[in-house]
N, C-alpha and C positions, 0 to 999 in steps of 0.2 A: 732774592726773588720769593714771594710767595707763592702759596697753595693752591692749586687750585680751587678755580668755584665749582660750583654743585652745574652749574652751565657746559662746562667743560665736560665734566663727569657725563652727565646727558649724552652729549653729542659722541663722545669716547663709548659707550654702550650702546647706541644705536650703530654705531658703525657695525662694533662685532658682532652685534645679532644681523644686522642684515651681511656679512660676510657668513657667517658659519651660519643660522637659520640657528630657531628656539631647538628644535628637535636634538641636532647634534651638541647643541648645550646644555640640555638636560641629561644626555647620554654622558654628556663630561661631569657632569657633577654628580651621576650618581655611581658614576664608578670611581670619581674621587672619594668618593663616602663610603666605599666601601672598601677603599684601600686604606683607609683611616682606621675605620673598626676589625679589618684586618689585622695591622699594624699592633692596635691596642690588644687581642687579643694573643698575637705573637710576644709581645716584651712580659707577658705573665708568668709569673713562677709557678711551677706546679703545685709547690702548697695555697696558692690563690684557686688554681681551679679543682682544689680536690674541697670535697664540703667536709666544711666543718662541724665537728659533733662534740656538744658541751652537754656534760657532764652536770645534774644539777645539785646544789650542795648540800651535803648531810648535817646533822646536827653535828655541832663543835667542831666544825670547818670553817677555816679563817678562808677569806675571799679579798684577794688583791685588786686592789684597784684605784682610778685613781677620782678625787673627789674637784669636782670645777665650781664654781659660784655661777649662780645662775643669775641673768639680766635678764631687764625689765626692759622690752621695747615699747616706749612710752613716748 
């Protein structure tokens, strides 16, 4: 069987907005997004949310790091 068409999809969206109405849809989506960004700021380690303070470096201080080749988007 195949995919549905974008015709499907249509009629499948109009149904649930006229079942639930725009209102209580956007009520769902904006507390979905905010259980998302909840979420994201739960799984954080505390050295992610504590700031970072860098040190800048003195003469004859070697400085690690690492070197990438840059491309040309052309």
């Amino acid at each position: 069987m195949g995919s549905f068409s974008i015709w499907h999809w249509l009629i499948v969206l109009m149904v649930v907005v006229l079942i639930f109405g725009t209102k209580k849809l956007r009520n769902l989506g904006t507390d979905l997004g905010s259980a998302v960004k909840g979420f994201k700021e739960g799984i954080k380690t505390e050295e992610d949310k504590s700031p970072k303070t860098e040190i800048p470096p003195t003469a004859g201080q070697t400085i690690e790091g690492e070197v990438r080749k840059e491309t040309s988007k052309t």
